[in-house]
MIDOMI-908681 format. One line per 3 residues: number of its first residue (from 1); for each residue x, y, z of N, C-alpha, C, O. Coordinates in steps of 0.05 Angstrom, whole numbers, padded with zeros to 5 digits. Example, Ala and Ser with C-alpha at 12.3 -4.5 7.8 and 13.67 -1.06 7.14 Angstrom:
% residues 2
1 = 00264/-00114/00156/00246/-00090/00156/00264/-00066/00156/00285/-00066/00169  00257/-00045/00142/00273/-00021/00143/00258/00001/00157/00268/00023/00161
END
This chain:
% residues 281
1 = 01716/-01197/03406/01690/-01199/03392/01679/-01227/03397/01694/-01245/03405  01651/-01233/03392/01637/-01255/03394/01617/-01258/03389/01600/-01239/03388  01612/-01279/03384/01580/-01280/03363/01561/-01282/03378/01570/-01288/03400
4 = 01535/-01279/03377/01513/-01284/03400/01490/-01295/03372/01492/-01296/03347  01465/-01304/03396/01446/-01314/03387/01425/-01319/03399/01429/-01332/03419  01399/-01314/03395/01382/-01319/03413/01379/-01321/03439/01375/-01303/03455
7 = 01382/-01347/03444/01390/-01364/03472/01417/-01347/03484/01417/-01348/03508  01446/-01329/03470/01455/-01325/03491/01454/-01296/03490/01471/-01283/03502  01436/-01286/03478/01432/-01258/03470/01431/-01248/03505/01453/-01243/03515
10 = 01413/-01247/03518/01413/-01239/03548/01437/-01238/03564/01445/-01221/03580  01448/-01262/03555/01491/-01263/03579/01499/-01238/03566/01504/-01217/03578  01503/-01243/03527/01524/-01226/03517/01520/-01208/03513/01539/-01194/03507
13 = 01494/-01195/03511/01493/-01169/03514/01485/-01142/03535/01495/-01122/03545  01452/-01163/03538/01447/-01146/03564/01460/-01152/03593/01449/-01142/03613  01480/-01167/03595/01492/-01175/03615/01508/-01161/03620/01512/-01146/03640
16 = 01525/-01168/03595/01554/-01151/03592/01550/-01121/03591/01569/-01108/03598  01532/-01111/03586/01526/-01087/03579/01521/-01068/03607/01516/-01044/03608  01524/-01091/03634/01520/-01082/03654/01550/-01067/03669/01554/-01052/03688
19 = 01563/-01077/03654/01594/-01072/03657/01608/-01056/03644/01622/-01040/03656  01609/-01057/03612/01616/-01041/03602/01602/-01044/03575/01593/-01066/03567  01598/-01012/03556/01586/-01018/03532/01590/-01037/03503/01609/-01041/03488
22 = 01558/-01047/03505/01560/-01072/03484/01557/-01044/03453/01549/-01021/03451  01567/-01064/03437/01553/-01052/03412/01551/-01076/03393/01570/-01090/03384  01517/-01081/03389/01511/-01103/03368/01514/-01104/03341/01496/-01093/03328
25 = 01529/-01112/03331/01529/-01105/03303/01524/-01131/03285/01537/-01151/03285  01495/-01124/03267/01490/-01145/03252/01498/-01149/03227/01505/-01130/03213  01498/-01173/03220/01517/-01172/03183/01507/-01196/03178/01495/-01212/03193
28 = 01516/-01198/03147/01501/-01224/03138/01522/-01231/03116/01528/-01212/03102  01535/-01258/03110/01555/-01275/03096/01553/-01261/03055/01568/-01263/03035  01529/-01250/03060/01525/-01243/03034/01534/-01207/03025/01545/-01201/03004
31 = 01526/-01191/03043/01536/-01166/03050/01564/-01156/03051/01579/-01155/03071  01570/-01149/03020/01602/-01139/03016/01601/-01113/03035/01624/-01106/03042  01583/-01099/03045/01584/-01077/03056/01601/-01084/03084/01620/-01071/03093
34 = 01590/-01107/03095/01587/-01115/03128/01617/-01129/03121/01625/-01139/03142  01635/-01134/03103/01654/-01144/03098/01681/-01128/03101/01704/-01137/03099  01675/-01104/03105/01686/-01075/03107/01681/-01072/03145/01697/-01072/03163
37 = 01654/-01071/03144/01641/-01057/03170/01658/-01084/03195/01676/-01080/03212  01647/-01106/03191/01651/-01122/03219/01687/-01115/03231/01696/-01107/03252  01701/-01122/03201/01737/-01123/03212/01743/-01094/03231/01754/-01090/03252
40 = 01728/-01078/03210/01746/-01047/03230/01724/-01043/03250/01728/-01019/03255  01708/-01049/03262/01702/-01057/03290/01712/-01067/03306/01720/-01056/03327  01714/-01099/03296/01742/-01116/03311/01765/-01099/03317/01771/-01099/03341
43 = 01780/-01085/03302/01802/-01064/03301/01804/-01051/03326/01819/-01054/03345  01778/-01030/03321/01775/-01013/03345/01768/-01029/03373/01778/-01025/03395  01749/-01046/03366/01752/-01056/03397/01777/-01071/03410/01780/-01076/03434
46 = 01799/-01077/03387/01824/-01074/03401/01836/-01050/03410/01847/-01049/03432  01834/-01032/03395/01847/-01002/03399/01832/-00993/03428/01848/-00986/03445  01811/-00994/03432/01798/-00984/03451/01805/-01000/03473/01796/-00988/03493
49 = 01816/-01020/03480/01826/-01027/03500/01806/-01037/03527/01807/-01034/03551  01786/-01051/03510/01759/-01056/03537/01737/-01030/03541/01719/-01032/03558  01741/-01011/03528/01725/-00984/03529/01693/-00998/03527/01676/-00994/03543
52 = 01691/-01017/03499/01667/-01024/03498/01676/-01054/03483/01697/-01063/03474  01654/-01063/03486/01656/-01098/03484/01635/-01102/03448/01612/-01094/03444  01654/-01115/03426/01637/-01122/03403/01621/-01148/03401/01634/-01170/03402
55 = 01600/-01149/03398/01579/-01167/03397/01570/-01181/03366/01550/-01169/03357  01575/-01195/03354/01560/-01197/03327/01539/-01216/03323/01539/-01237/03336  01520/-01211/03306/01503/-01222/03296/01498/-01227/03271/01489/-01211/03254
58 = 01505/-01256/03265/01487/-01263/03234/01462/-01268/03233/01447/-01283/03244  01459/-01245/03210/01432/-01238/03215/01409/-01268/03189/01385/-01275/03188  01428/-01276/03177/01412/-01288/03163/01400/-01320/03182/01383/-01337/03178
61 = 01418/-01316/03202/01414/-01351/03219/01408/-01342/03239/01408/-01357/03259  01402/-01319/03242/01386/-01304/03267/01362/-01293/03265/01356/-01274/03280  01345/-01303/03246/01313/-01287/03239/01297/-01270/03263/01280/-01252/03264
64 = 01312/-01287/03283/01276/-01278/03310/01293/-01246/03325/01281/-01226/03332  01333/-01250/03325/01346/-01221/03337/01331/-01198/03311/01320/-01177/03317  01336/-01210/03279/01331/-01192/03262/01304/-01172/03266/01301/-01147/03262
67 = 01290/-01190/03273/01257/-01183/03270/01256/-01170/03295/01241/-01151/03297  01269/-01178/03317/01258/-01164/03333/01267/-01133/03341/01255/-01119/03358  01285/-01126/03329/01303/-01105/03317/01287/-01089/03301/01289/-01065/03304
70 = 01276/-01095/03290/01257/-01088/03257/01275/-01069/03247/01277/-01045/03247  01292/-01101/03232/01315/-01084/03230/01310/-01087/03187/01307/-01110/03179  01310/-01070/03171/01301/-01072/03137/01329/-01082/03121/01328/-01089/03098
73 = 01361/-01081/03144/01384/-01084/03123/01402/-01078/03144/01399/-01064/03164  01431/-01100/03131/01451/-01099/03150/01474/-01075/03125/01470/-01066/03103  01492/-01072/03140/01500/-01077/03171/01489/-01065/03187/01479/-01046/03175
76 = 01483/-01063/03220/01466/-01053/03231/01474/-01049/03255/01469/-01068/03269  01489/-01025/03271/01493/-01027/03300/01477/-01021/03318/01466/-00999/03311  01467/-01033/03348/01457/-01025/03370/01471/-01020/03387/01479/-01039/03400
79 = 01479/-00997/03395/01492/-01002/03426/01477/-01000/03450/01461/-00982/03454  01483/-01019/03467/01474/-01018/03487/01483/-01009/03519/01507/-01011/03521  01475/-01003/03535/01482/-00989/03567/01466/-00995/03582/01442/-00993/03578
82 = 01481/-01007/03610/01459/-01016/03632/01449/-01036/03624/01452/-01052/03643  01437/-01050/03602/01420/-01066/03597/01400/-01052/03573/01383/-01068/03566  01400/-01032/03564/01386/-01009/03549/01394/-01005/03522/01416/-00994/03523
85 = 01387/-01008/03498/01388/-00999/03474/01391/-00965/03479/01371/-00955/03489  01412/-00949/03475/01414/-00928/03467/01420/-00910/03457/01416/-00887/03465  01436/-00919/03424/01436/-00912/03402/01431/-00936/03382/01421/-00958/03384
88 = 01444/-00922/03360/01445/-00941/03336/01446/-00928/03310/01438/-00905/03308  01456/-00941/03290/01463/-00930/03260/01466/-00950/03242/01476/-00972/03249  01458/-00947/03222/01450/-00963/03200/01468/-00957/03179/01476/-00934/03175
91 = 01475/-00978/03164/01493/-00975/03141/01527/-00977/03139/01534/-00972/03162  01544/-00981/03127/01568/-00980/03129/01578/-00947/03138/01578/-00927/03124  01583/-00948/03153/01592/-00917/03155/01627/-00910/03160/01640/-00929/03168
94 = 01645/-00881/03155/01672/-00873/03152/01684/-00883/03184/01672/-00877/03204  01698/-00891/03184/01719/-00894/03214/01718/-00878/03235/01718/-00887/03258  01718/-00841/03225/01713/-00823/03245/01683/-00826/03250/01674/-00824/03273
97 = 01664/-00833/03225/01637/-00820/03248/01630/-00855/03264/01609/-00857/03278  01649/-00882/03261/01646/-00900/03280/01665/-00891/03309/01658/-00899/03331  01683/-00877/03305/01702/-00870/03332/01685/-00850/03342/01686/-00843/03366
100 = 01669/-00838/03325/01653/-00812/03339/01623/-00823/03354/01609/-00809/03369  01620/-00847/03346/01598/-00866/03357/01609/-00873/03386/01598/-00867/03407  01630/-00885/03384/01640/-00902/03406/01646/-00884/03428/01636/-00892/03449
103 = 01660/-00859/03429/01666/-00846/03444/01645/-00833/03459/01645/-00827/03483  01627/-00828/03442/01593/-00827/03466/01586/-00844/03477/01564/-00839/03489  01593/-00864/03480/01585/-00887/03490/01608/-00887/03515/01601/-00885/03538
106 = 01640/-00889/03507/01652/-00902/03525/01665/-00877/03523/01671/-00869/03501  01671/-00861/03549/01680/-00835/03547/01717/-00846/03556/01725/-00862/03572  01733/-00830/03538/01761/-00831/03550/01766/-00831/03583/01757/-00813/03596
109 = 01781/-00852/03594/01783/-00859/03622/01797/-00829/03642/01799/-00821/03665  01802/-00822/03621/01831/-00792/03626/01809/-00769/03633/01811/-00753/03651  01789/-00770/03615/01766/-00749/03619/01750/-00751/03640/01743/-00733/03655
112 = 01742/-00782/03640/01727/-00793/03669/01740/-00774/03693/01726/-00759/03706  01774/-00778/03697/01782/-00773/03715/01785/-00737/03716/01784/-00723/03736  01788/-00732/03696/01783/-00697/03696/01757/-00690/03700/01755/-00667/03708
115 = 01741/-00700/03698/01714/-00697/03712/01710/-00700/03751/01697/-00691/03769  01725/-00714/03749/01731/-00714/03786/01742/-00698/03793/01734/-00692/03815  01761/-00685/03785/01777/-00674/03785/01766/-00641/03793/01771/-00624/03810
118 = 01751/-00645/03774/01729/-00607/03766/01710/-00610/03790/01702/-00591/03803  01704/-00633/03793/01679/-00633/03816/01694/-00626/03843/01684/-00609/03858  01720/-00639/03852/01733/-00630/03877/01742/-00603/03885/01743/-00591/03906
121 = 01749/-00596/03852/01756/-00565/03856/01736/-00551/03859/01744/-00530/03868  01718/-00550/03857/01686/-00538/03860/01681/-00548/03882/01666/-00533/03895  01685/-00566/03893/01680/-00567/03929/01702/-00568/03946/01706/-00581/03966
124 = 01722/-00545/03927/01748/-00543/03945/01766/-00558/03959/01777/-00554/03981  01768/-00580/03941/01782/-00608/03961/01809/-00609/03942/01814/-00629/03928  01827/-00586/03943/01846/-00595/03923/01868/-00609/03924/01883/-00610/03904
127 = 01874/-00625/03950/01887/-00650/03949/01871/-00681/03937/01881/-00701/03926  01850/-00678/03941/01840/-00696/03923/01837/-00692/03884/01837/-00708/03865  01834/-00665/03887/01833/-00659/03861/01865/-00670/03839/01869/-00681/03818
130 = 01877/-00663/03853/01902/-00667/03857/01907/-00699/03842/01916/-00703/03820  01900/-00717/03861/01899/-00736/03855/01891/-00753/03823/01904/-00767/03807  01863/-00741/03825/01852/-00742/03802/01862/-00731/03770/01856/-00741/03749
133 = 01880/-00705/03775/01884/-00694/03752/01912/-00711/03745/01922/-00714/03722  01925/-00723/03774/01956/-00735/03765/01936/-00768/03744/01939/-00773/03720  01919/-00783/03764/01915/-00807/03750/01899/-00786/03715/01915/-00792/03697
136 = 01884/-00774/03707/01884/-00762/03678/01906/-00760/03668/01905/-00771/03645  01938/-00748/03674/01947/-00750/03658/01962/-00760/03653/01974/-00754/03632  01977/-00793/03677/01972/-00806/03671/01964/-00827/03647/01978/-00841/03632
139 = 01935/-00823/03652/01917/-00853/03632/01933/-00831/03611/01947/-00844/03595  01933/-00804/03607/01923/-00795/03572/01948/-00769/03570/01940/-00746/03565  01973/-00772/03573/01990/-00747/03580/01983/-00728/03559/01993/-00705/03563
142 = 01964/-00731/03534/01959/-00701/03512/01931/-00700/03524/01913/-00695/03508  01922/-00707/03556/01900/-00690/03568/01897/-00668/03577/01889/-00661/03599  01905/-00645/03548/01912/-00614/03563/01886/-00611/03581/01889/-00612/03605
145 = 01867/-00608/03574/01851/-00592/03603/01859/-00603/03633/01858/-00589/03654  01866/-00632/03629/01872/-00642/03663/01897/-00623/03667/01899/-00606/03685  01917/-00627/03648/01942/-00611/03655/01946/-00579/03658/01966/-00571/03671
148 = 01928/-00559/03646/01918/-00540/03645/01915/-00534/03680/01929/-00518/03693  01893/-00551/03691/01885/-00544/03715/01904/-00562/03740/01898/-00563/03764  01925/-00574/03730/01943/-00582/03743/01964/-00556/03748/01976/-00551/03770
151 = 01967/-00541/03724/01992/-00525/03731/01976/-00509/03744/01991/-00495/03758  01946/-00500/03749/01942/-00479/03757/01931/-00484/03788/01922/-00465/03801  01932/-00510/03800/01935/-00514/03823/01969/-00517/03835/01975/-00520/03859
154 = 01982/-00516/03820/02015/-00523/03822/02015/-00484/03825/02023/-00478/03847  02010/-00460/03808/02005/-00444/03817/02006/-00422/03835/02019/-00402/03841  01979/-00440/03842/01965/-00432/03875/01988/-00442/03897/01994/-00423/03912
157 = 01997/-00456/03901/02016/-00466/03917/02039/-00454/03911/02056/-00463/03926  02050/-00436/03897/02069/-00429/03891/02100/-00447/03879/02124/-00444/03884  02087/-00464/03864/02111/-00487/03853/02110/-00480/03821/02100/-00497/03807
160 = 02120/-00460/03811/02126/-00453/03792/02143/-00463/03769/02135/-00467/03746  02166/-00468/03776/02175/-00503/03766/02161/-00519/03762/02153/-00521/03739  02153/-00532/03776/02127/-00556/03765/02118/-00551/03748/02119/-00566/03728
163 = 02103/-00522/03748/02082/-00511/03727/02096/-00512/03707/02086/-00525/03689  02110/-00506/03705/02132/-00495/03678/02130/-00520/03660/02120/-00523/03637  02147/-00539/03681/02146/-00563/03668/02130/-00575/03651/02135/-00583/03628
166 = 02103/-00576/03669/02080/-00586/03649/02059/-00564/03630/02037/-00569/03620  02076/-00538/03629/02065/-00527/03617/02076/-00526/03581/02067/-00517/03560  02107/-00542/03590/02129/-00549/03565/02113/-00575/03548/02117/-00579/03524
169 = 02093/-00592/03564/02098/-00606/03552/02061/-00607/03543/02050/-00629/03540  02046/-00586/03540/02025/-00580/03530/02025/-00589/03493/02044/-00587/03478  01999/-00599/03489/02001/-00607/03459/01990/-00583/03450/01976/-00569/03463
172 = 01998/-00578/03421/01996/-00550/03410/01963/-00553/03404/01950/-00537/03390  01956/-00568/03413/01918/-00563/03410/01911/-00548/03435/01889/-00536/03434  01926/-00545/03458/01927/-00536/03487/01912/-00506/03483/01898/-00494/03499
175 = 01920/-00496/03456/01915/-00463/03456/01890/-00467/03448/01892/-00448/03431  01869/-00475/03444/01848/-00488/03438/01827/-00487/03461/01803/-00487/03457  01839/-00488/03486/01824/-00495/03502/01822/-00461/03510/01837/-00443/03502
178 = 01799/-00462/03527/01779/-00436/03538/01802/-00428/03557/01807/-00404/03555  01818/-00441/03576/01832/-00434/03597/01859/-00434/03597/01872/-00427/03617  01874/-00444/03566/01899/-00440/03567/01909/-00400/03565/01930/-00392/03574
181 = 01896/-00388/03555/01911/-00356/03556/01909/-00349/03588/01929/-00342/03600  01892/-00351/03597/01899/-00342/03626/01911/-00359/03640/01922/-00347/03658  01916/-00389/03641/01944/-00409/03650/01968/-00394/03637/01987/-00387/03651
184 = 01967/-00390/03617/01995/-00368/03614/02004/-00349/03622/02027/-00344/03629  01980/-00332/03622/01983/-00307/03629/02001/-00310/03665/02019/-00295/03675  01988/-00331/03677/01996/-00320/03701/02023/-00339/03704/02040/-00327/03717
187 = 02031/-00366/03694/02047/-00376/03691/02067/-00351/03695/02078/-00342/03716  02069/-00344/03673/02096/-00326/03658/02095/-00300/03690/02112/-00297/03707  02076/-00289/03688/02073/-00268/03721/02092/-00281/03737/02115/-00275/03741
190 = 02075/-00306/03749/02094/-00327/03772/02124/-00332/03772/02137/-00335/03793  02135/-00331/03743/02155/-00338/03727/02177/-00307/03741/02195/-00306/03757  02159/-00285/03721/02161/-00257/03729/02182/-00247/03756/02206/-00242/03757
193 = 02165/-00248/03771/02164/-00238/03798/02189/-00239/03814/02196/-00222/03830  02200/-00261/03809/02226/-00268/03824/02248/-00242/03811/02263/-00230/03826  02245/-00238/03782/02258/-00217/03776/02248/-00194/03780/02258/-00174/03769
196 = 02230/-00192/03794/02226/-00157/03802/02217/-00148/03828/02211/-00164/03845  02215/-00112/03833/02219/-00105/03860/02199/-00118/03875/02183/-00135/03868  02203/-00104/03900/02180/-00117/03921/02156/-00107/03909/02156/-00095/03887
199 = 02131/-00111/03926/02107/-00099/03920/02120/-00066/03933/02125/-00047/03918  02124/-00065/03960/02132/-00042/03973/02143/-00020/03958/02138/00003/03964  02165/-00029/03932/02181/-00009/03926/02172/-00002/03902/02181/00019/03892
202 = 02156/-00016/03892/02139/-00012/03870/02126/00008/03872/02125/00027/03857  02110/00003/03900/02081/00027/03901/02092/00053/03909/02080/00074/03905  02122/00053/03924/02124/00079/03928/02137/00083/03901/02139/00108/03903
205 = 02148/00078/03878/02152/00088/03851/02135/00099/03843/02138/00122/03836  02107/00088/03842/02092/00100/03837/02077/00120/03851/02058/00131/03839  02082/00125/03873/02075/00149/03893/02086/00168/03889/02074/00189/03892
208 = 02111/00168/03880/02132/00187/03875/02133/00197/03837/02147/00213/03824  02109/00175/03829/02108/00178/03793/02087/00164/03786/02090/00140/03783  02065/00174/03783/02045/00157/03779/02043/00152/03749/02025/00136/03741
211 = 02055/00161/03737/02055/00160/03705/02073/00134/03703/02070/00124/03681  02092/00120/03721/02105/00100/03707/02090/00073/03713/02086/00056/03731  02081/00083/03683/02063/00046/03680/02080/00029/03678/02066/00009/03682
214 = 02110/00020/03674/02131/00002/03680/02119/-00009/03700/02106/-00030/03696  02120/00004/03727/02128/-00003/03755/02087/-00012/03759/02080/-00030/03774  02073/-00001/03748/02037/-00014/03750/02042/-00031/03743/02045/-00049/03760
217 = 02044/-00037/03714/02057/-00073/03706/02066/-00086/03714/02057/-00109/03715  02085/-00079/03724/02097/-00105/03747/02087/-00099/03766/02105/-00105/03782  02072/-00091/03777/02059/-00086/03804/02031/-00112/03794/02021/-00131/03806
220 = 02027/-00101/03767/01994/-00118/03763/02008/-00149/03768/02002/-00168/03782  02026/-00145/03752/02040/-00178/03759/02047/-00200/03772/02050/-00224/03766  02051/-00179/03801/02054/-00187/03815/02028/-00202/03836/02029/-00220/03853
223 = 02001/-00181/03823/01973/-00195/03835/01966/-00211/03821/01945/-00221/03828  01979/-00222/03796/01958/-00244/03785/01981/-00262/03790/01971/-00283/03782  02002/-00267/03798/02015/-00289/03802/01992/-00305/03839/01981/-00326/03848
226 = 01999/-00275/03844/01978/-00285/03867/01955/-00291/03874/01946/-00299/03896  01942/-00287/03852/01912/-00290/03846/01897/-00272/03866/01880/-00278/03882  01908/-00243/03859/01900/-00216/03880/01891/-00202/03859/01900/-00179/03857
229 = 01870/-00214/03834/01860/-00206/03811/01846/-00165/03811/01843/-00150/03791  01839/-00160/03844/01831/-00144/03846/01853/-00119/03840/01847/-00098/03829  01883/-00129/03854/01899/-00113/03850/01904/-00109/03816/01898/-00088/03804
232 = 01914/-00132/03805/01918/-00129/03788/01900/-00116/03758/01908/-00101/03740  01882/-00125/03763/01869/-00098/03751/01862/-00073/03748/01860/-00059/03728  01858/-00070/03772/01860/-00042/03777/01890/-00021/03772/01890/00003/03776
235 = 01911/-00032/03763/01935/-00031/03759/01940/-00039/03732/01963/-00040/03725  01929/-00043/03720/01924/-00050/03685/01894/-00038/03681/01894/-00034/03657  01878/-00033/03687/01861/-00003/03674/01874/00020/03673/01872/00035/03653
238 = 01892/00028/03699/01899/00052/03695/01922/00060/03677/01926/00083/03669  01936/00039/03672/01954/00041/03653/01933/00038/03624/01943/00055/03610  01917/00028/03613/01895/00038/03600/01890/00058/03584/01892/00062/03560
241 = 01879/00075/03613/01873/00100/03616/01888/00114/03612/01881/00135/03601  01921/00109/03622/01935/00130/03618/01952/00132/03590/01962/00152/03579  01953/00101/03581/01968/00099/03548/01963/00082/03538/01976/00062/03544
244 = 01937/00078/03512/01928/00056/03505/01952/00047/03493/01963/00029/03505  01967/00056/03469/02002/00042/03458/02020/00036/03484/02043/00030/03478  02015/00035/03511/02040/00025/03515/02047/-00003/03521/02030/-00013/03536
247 = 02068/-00020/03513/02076/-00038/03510/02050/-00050/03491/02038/-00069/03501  02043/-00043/03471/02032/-00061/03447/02002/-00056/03460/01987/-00070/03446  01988/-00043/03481/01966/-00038/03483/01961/-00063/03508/01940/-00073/03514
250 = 01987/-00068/03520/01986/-00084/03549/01964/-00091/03568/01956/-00113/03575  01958/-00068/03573/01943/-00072/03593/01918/-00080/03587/01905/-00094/03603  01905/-00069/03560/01876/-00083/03558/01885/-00109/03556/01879/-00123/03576
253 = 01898/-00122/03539/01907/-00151/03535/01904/-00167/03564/01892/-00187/03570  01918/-00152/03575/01921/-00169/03605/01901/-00167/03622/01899/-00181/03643  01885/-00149/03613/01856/-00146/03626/01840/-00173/03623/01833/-00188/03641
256 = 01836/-00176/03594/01821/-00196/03587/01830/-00222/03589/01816/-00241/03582  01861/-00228/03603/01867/-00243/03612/01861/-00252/03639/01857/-00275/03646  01860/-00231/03653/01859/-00232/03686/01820/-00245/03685/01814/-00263/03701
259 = 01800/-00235/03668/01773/-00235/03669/01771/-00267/03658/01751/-00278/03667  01782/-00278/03646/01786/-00310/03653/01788/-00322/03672/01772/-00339/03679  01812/-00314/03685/01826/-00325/03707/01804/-00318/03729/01797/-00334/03747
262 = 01797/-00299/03727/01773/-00291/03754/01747/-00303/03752/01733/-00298/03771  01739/-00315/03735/01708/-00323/03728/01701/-00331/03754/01676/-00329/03753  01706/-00338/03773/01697/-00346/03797/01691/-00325/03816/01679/-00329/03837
265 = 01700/-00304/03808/01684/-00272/03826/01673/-00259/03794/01687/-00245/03779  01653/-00268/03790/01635/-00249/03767/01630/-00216/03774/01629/-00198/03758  01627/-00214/03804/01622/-00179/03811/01644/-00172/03801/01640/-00163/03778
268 = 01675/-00171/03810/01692/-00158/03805/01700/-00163/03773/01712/-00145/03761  01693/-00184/03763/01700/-00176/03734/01677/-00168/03722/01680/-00159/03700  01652/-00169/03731/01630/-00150/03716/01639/-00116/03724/01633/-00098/03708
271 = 01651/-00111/03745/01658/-00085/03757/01682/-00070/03739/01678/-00046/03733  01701/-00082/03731/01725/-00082/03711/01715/-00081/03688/01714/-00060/03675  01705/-00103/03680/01691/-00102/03650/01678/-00064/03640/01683/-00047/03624
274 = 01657/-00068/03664/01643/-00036/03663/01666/-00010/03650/01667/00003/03629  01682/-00010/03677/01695/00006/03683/01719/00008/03654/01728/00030/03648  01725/-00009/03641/01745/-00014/03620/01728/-00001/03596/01737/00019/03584
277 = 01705/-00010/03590/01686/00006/03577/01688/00031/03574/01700/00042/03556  01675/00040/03591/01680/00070/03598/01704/00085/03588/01705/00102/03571  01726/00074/03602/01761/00080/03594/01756/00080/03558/01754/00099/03543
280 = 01755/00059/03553/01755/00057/03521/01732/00071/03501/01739/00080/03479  01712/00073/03507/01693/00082/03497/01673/00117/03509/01653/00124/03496
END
């Protein structure tokens, strides 16, 4: 933290602000409020670790920052970006809605990097992605979404161990996220597979018995480990169709698992979706 004034108002804020986020916070020697507010600022801008930089202002030996603020009462924060005023809040306010201030401002470094992360995989570069999701978790190891899409490039490659690993060490907020049931779902498939028949001996089971939804199930299982989403559904409708009770109503379950996992072909899960409809209704 550090005090500014007039004359160095331009270095310490709009300067610094070119680097990383300022937040101005004004107070005055008389304000029991701002006597609360300034310390747990100080606090967090230790906690935060350089995320954003604290600036203060006394406002009573600072008339021309006050005024030009038109500012009616301290305590009073501005934060600034680039050089730019772009929020601000007035009054003493609770710890979460100041951490819930700050974090719009200075986004977690872990998230930064899961953001690179999503952009490579969307332009298919998943050795770089790669990269990116190890430095996320890394900076932030309870970064389930980086880790989420770590096991599910670990996956694709067929390193199932790995996955496992970091799928042990998910924080129980992990189920929370939009993409952890279908990271499981196929996890546990991948997991699967080593214990069961070939694809080959599967399908002629079922050539020879088309009623044993056992041998569809592990047949579907065997396409979502592989991300052969087409097989696999089509191999969990028909078991469906042919016994909504079996195994606890399986196959829709795993339907709406696989229609996660596929969001990236919308035809074939708008095609399934349809088609499951129908079956059910």
């Amino acid at each position: 933290m550090i005090d500014t004034t007039l004359s160095s108002f331009e270095q310490d804020v709009i300067e610094a602000s070119m680097e990383v986020p300022v937040i101005l916070e004004f107070w005055a020697p008389w304000c029991g409020r701002c006597q609360a507010m300034v310390p747990m600022m100080e606090r967090l801008e230790r906690e935060y670790g350089g995320r954003f930089r604290l600036v203060t202002v006394n406002a009573e030996a600072n008339a021309e920052l006050v005024s030009s603020f038109s500012l009616s009462s301290v305590p009073h924060a501005v934060a600034f970006v680039d050089g730019n005023a772009v929020a601000q809040f007035a009054g003493a306010q609770e710890e979460y809605f100041v951490r819930a201030f700050i974090d719009r401002l200075a986004p977690n470094p872990a998230e930064l990097e899961h953001r690179c992360a999503r952009e490579a995989l969307a332009q298919r570069r998943p050795e770089a992605a790669e990269k990116y999701l190890k430095n996320a978790i890394a900076l932030d190891p309870a970064c389930d979404g980086a880790r989420l899409d770590m096991i599910s490039l670990l996956l694709e490659r067929g390193e199932t161990a790995d996955a496992r690993r970091h799928f042990d060490v998910l924080s129980p907020r992990a189920e929370q996220q939009f993409a952890y049931p279908g990271v499981r779902t196929r996890l546990e498939a991948a997991e699967a597979v080593g214990l069961l028949p070939t694809e080959e001996e599967l399908r002629g089971r079922i050539a020879a018995d088309e009623g044993d939804l056992q041998s569809r199930l592990a047949l579907a299982e065997i396409g979502i480990a592989r991300g052969d989403y087409a097989l696999a559904l089509a191999e969990l409708l028909e078991i469906v169709r042919r016994d909504r009770i079996f195994r606890d109503d399986i196959g829709r379950k795993r339907m709406i698992a696989v229609f996660d996992m596929a969001a990236t072909q919308p035809e074939l899960v708008s095609e399934f979706r349809n088609r499951l409809s129908q079956v059910l209704f």
